[in-house]
RODO-2510 file (C-alpha; in nm, 4 decimals, decimal comma):
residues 83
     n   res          X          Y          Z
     1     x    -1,1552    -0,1119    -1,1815
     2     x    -1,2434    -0,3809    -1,4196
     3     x    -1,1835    -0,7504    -1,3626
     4     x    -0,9127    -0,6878    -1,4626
     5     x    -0,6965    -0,4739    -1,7327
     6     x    -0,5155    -0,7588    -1,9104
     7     x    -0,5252    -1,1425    -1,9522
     8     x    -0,2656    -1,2033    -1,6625
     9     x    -0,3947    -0,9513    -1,4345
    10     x    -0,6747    -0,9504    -1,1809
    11     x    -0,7912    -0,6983    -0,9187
    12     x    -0,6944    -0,8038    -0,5743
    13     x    -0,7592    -0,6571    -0,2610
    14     x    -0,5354    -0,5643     0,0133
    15     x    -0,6115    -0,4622     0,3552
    16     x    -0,4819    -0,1349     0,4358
    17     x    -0,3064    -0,1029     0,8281
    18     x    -0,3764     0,2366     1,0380
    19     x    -0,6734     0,3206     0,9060
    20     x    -0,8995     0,3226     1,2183
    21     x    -1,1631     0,0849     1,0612
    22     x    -1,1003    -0,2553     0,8364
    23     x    -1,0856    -0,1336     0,5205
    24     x    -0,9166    -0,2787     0,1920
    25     x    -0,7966    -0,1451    -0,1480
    26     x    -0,8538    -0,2515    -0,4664
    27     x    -0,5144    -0,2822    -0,7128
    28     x    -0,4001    -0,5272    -0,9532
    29     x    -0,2282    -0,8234    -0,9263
    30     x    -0,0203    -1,0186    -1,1772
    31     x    -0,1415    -1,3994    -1,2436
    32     x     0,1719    -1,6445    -1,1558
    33     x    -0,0797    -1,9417    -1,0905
    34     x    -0,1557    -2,1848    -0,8485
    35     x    -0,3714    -1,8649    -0,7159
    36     x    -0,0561    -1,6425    -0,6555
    37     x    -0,0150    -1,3173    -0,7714
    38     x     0,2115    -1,0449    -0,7423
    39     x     0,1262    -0,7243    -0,6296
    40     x     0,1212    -0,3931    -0,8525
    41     x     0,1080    -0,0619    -0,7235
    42     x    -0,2035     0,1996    -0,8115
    43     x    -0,1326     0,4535    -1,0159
    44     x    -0,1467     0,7176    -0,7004
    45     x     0,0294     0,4873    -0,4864
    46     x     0,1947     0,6417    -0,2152
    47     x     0,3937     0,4614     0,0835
    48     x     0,4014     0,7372     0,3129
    49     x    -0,0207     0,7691     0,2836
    50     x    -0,1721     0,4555     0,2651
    51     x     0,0477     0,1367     0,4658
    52     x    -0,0638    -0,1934     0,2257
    53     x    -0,0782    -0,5051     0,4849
    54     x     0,1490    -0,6374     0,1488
    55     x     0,3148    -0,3977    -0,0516
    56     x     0,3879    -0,3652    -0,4232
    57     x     0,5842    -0,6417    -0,5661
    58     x     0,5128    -0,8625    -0,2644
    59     x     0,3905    -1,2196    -0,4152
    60     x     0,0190    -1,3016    -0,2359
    61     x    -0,1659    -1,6238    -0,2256
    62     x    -0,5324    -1,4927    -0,2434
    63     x    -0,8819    -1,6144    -0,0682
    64     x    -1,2118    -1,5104    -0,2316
    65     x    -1,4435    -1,3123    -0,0082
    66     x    -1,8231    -1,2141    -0,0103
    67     x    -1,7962    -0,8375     0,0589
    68     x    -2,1429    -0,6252     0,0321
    69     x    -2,2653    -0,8914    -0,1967
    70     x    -1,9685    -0,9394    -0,4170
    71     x    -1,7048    -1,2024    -0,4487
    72     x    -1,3619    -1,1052    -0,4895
    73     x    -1,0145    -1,2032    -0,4034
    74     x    -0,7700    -1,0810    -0,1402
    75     x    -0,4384    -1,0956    -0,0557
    76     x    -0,4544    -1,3237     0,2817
    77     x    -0,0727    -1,4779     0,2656
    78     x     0,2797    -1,3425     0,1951
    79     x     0,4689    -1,5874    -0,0352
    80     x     0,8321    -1,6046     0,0559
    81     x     1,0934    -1,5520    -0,2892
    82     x     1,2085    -1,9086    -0,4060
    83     x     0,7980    -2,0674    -0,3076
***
């Protein structure tokens, strides 16, 4: 995936849970600001095969991360509605 598919969209990684090794998928994330965005589901998304440490529609406050060379953001925080 690109940087991301629109102006107010960014790929953000989340960690997927049960997987046996620490491992995260890539997805998009809406911009809200103040480095908060809210998840989106992947096109092949599927809650019964992959368990997202956040899932879709879950607002994330992001870090950035050096992984194999490359900076990019993940979802570290789960913003509570109303924040």
């Amino acid at each position: 995936m690109s940087a991301g598919m629109a102006s107010n969209t960014k790929t953000i990684y989340v960690e997927l849970l049960d997987e046996g090794t620490k491992v995260a998928r890539p997805t998009q994330g809406e911009v809200l600001g103040g480095n908060l965005f809210r998840l989106l589901p992947t096109r092949d998304y599927d809650a019964e095969d992959e368990h997202w440490e956040f899932p879709p529609g879950s607002v994330v406050r992001c870090a950035k991360e050096m992984r194999n060379g490359e900076e990019i953001l993940i979802a570290r925080e789960l913003v509570p509605p109303g924040r």
